[in-house]
C-alpha positions in Angstrom: -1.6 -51.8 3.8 -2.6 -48.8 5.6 -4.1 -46.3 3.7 -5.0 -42.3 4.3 -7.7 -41.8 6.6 -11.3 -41.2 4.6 -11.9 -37.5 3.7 -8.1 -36.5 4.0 -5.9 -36.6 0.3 -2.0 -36.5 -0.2 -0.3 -33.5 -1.9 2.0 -35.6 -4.1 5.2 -34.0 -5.7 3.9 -33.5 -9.1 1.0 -31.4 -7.7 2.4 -29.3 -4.8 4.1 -27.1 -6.8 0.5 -26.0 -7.7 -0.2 -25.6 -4.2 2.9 -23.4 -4.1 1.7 -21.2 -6.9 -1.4 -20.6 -5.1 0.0 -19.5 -2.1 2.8 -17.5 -3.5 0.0 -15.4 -5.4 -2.0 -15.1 -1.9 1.4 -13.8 -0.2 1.5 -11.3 -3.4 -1.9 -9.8 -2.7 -1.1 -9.9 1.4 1.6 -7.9 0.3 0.1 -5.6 -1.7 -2.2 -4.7 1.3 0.2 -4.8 3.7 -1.0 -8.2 6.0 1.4 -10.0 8.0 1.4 -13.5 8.4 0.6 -15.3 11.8 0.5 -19.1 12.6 -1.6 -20.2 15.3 -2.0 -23.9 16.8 -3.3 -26.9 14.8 -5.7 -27.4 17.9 -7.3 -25.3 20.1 -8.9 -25.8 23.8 -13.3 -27.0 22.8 -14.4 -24.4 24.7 -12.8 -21.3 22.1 -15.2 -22.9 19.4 -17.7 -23.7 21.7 -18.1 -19.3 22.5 -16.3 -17.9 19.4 -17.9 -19.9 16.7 -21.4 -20.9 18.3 -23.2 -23.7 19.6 -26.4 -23.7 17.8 -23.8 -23.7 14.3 -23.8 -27.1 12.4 -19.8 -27.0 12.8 -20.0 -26.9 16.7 -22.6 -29.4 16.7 -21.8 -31.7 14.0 -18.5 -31.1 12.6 -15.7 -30.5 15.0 -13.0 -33.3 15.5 -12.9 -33.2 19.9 -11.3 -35.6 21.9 -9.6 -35.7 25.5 -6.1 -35.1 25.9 -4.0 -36.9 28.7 -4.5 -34.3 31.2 -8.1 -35.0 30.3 -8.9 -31.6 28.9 -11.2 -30.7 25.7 -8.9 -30.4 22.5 -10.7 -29.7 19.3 -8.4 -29.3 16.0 -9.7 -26.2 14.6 -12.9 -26.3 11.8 -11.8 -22.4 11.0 -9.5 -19.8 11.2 -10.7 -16.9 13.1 -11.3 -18.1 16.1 -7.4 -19.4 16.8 -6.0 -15.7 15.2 -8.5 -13.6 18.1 -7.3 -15.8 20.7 -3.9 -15.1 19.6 -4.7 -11.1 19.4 -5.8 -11.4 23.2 -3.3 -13.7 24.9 -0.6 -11.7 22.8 -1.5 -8.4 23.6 -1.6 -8.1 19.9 -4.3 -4.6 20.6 -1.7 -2.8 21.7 -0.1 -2.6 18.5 -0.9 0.4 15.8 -4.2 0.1 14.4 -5.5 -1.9 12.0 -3.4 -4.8 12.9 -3.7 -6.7 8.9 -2.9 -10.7 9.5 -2.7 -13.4 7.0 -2.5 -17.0 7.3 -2.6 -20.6 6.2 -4.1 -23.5 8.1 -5.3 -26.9 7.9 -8.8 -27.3 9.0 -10.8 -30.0 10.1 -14.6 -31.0 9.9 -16.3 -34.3 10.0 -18.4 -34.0 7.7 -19.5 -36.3 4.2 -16.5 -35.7 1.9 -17.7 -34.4 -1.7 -15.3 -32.1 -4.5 -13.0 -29.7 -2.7 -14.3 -30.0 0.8 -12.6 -32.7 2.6 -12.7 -33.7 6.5 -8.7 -32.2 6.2 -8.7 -28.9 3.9 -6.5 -26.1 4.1 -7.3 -22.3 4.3 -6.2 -18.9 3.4 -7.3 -16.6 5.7 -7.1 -12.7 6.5 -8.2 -10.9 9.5 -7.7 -7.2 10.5 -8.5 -5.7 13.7 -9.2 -2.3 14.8 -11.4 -0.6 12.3 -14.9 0.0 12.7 -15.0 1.6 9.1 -16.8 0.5 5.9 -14.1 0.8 4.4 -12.1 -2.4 5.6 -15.2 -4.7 4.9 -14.4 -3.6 0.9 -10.7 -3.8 1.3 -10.9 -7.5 2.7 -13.1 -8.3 -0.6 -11.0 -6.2 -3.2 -7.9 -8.3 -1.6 -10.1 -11.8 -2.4 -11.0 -10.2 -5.7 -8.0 -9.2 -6.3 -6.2 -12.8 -5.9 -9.0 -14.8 -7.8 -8.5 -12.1 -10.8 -4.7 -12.8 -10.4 -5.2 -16.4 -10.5 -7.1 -15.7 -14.3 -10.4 -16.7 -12.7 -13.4 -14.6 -14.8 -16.3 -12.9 -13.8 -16.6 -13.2 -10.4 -18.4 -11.1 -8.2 -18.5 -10.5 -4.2 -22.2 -11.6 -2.8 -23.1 -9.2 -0.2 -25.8 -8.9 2.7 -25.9 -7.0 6.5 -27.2 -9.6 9.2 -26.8 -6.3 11.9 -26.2 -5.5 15.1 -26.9 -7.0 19.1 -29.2 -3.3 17.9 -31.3 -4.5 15.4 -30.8 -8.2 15.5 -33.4 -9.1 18.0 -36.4 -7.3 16.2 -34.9 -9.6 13.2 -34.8 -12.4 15.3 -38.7 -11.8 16.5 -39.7 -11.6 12.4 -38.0 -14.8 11.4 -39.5 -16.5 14.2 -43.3 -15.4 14.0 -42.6 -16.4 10.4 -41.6 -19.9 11.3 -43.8 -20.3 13.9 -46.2 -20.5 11.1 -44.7 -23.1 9.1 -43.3 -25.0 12.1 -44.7 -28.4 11.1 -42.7 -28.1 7.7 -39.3 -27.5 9.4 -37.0 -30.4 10.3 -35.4 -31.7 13.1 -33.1 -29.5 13.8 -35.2 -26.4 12.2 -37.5 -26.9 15.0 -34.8 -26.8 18.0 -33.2 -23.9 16.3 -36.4 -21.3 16.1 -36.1 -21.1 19.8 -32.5 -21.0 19.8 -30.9 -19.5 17.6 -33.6 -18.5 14.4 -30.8 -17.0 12.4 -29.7 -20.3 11.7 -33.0 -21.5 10.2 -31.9 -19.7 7.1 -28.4 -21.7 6.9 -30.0 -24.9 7.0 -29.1 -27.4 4.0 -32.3 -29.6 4.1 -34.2 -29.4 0.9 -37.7 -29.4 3.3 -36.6 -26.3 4.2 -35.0 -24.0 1.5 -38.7 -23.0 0.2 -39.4 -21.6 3.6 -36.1 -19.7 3.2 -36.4 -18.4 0.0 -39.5 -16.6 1.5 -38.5 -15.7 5.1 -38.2 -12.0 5.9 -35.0 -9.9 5.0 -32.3 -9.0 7.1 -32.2 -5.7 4.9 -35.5 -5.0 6.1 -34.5 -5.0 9.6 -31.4 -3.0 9.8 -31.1 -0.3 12.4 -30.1 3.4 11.0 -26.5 2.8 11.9 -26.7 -0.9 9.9 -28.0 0.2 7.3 -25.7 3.5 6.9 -22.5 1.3 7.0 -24.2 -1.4 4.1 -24.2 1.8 2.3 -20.8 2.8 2.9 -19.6 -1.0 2.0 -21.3 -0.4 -1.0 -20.0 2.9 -1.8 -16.3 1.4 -0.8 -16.9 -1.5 -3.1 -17.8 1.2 -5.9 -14.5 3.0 -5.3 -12.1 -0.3 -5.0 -13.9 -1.1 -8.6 -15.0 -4.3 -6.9 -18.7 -5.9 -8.8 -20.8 -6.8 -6.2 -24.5 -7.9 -6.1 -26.8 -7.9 -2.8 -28.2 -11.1 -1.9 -30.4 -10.9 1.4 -29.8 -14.9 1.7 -26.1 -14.7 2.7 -26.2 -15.4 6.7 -22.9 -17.4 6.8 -23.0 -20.7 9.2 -20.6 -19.2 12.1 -22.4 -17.3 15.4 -20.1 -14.6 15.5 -20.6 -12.5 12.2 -22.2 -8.7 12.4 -23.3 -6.2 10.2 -21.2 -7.2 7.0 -21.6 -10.8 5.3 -20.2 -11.9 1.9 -19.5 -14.8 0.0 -18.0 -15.2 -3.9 -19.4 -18.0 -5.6 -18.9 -20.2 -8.8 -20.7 -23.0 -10.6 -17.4 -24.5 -11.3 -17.8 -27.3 -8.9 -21.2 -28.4 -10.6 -23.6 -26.7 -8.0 -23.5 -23.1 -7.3 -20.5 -23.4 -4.4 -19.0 -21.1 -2.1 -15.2 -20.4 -3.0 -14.5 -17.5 0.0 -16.8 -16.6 2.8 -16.0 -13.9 5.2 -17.3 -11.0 7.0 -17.5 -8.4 10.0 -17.8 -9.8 13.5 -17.2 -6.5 15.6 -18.0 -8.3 19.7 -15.6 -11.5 18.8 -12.8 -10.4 20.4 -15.1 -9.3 23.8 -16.9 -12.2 24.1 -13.6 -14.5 23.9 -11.9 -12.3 27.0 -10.5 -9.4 24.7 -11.1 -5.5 24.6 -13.8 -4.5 22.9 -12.5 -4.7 19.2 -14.1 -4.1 15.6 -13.0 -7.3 13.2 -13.5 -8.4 9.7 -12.1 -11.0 7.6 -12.6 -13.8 5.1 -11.2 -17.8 4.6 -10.7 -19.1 1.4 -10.2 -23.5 0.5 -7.0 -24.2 -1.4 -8.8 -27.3 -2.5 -11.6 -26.2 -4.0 -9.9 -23.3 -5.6 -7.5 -26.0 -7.2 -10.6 -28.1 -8.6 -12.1 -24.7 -9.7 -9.4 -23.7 -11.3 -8.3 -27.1 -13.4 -11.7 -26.7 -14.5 -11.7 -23.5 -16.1 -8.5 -24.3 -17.7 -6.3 -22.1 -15.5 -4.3 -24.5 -13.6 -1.1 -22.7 -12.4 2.5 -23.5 -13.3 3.5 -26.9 -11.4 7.6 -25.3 -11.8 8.8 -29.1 -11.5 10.9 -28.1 -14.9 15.2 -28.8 -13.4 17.3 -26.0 -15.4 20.5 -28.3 -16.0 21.1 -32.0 -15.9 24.8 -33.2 -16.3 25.1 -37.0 -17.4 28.7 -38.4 -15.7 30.0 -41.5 -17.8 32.1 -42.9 -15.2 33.4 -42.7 -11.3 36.6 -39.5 -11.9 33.4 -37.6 -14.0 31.0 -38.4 -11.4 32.9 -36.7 -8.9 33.6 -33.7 -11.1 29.4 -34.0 -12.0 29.1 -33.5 -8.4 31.2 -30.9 -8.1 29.6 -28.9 -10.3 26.4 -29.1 -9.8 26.9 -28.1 -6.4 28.2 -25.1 -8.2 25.6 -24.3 -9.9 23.1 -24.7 -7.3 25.2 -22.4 -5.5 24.4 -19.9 -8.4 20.7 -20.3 -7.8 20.3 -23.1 -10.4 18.5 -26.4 -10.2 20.6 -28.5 -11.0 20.9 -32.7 -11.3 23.3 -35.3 -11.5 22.8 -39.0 -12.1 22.1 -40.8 -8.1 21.0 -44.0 -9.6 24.0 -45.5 -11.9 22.3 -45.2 -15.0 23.7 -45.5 -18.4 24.0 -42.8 -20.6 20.7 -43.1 -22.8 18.8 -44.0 -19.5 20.5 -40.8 -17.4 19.1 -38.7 -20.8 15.8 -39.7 -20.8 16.0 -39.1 -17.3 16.6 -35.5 -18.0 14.3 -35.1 -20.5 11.5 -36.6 -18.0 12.8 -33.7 -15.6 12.0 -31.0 -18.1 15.8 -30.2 -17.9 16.3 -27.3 -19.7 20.0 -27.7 -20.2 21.9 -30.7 -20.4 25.7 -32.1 -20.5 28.2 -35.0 -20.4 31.1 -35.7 -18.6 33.2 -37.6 -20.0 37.4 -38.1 -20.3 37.6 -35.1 -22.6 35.5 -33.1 -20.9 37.5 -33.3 -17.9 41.4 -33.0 -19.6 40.0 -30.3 -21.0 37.6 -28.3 -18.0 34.9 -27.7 -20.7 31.6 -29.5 -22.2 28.9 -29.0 -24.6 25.8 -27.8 -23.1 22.6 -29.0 -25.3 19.2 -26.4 -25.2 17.3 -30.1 -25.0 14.1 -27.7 -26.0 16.2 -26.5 -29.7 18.5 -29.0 -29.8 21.5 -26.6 -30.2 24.6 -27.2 -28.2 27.8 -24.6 -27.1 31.1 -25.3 -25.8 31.9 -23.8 -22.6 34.3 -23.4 -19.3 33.1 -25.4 -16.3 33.4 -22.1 -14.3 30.8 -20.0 -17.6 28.0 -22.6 -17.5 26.1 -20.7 -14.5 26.6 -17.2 -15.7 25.5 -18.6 -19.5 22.0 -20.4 -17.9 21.3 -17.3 -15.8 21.7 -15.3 -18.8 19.7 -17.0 -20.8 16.8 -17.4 -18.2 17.1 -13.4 -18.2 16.3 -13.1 -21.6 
C-alpha cells in the first residue's frame, strides 16, 4: 500500500466542506475591502526565495523543498505567498494599474520541516497583499481585514500583536545594538546564533532554541531604535488601528522570520493549539518589489494557515457548517420509476436543488436509510401510482409530515420552503 507522503493530510469529503466555509468567509471579507484574487505558480525559480525571502531565514536555509528540473534549473515549490504575487506584480506590469492594487489568494505551501498540530510539510494559505501605499493607514486595513474574518468565523478575543523593525534608515544602528549585545553573550548562543550575529543579527531574535530565548527576552528594542519617520508611521498604525476599532497590543519581540519585512510587523496569536501559536503573520516590506527587479513599490500584507485555523477552531467549539446536508432524495421501486426518478431529479437540480436518486440498486428500506445518512431534507417514492398519476408524497424526513404534489410543484415547493 502506498500511503500519503509524511507531513502532507487528505481533505476527505466529509471535511472539505469546512474548508469551503472557511474560504467562502475569507472571499466575503476580500470583498468587503475590495481585493481581487490572483493565482500564481505552485513553484517558483530558487533564486526568487533565495533574494525575496532571505538567506540567513531558517525557511531558505532549512525549509524549502528545491530540486533540479530537466533543463537542470533551480525549482523550489514555494514556502510563502508574497514572494510568487511580487514577482507576478513585476513580470505583469501589474504597477501600472490604479493604485493600491488589493490582491487576495490561496496557495498551498511547502516547508520541510518536523510536522506538529496545524503546520504540516504541505499547508495551505490565505493571503492578501496590496501595493502602492506608503500610508499607515493600509498596515491597519490589512489587520482590520484579518480581524475582521477571525471575528466572522466566531473566534473571541483576539487581538493584533504589533511591533516596527524600521527602515534600511534606522536598521543598521539597530543592527550595531543587538550585536554588541550578543557579542557579550556569544558563548551562550548556538550554532546557528553564532553564524547569524555577523550575518544577519535580526534573526538572533527569531531563533526557536530554548538556549537562546533568555538572551531574547532581554535584547534591546527595535522601538528604541526607530528613526523619526519610523517611529511617526508606528504612531499612525496605531492611531489607524484606533479608528478601524481594531485591539491591538505592542510587543517589541515580533520580528517575523522572513528578510524582507520593514517598518510594520504583526502577528494574532491564540493558545488554542496548546502553546501560545501564531494563527496570521504579516506586515510592511516597502523595497520587496526593488530588490526582486520591480519599481520602487511600498507593500504590506499578511498569510493566514487554513489548517491551523481549522484545529483552532474545532477547539473552541466553532467548527463551521460542513453543508454535506442533500435537499431531496427520491427512492425509485423499479426500472419505468427509475427512469422517471432520473428525470426528475435532473429537474430539480436544474432548479438549484441537490438532489439524489438511488445509483446502487438498493431496496426500498436500504435507498431510505440512505437518505437519511445524506441528511436529505425531503424525501419521495416512485412507485406505479405515482407515475399513472404524475404526483408523489414528499416526506419533511426532519417532522415527519408528508404533502401530495405535481412532479412539475416539488421544486418551486422545496425552494419555498428553504426561503422561509
Amino acid at each position: 500500500m502506498i500511503n500519503r507522503p509524511k507531513g502532507t493530510q487528505d481533505v476527505l469529503p466529509s471535511e472539505s466542506g469546512k474548508w469551503q466555509a472557511v474560504e467562502a468567509a475569507a472571499r466575503e471579507v476580500a470583498r468587503r475591502f475590495n481585493l481581487h484574487e490572483i493565482r500564481t505558480p505552485v513553484f517558483e525559480h530558487t533564486e526568487l526565495f533565495l533574494r525575496g525571502v532571505g538567506e540567513t531565514t531558517d525557511i531558505v536555509g532549512k525549509e524549502m523543498y528545491t530540486f533540479n528540473d530537466k533543463g537542470n534549473r533551480s525549482i523550489t515549490l514555494k514556502p510563502e505567498g508574497t514572494a510568487g504575487v511580487v514577482r507576478s506584480f513585476i513580470e505583469n506590469g501589474l504597477f501600472n494599474l490604479p493604485m493600491p492594487l488589493k490582491t487576495y489568494y490561496f496557495t498551498p505551501v511547502f516547508r520541510y520541516e518536523r510536522p506538529q498540530s496545524g503546520r504540516l510539510r504541505e499547508h495551505h494559505q490565505f493571503g492578501v497583499e496590496v501595493f502602492g501605499s506608503a500610508l499607515p493607514e493600509t498596515d491597519a486595513e490589512i489587520m482590520h481585514a484579518a480581524h475582521m474574518f477571525f471575528s466572522g468565523l466566531g473566534v473571541p478575543g483576539l487581538c493584533a500583536n504589533i511591533n516596527s523593525i524600521g527602515c534600511p534608515e534606522c536598521r543598521p544602528k539597530y543592527n550595531a545594538a543587538l550585536r554588541a549585545y550578543y557579542s557579550d553573550n556569544a558563548e551562550k548562543l548556538c550554532a546557528q546564533c553564532t553564524d547569524r550575529l555577523e550575518k544577519n543579527p535580526l534573526r538572533l531574535l527569531d531563533c526557536k532554541q530554548e538556549s537562546c530565548q533568555p538572551l531574547r527576552d532581554n535584547a534591546p528594542r527595535t522601538l528604541d531604535h526607530l528613526c523619526n519617520e519610523c517611529a511617526e508611521h508606528f504612531e499612525g498604525v496605531k492611531h489607524g488601528l484606533d479608528c478601524c476599532g481594531v485591539p491591538y497590543n505592542v510587543d517589541s519581540s515580533i520580528v517575523r522570520g522572513l528578510d524582507y519585512y520593514t517598518r510594520t510587523v504583526f502577528e494574532f496569536i491564540s493558545d488554542s493549539l496548546g502553546a501560545k501559536s501564531t494563527v496570521c503573520g504579516g506586515g510592511r516590506y516597502d523595497n520587496l518589489v526593488q530588490s526582486l527587479g520591480g519599481k520602487p513599490t511600498p507593500a504590506a500584507g499578511f498569510g493566514l494557515g487554513f489548517e491551523r485555523l481549522l484545529i483552532m477552531l474545532e477547539r473552541l467549539g466553532k467548527q463551521p457548517d460542513a453543508n454535506t446536508y442533500t435537499d431531496i432524495y427520491i427512492a425509485p421501486l423499479g426500472q419505468a420509476e427509475r427512469a422517471a426518478a432520473l428525470r426528475l431529479v435532473s429537474q430539480l437540480r436544474g432548479a438549484g436543488l441537490s438532489a439524489e436518486t438511488d445509483l446502487a440498486g438498493r431496496a426500498l428500506k436500504a435507498q431510505l436509510k440512505y437518505a437519511e445518512k445524506l441528511g436529505a431534507a425531503y424525501s419521495a417514492v416512485i412507485g406505479g401510482d405515482e407515475l399513472e398519476s404524475g404526483s408523489l408524497s414528499l416526506k419533511n424526513m426532519h417532522t415527519g409530515e408528508s404533502v401530495k404534489l405535481a412532479f412539475n410543484d416539488i421544486g418551486g415547493y422545496i425552494l419555498g420552503a428553504k426561503k422561509t
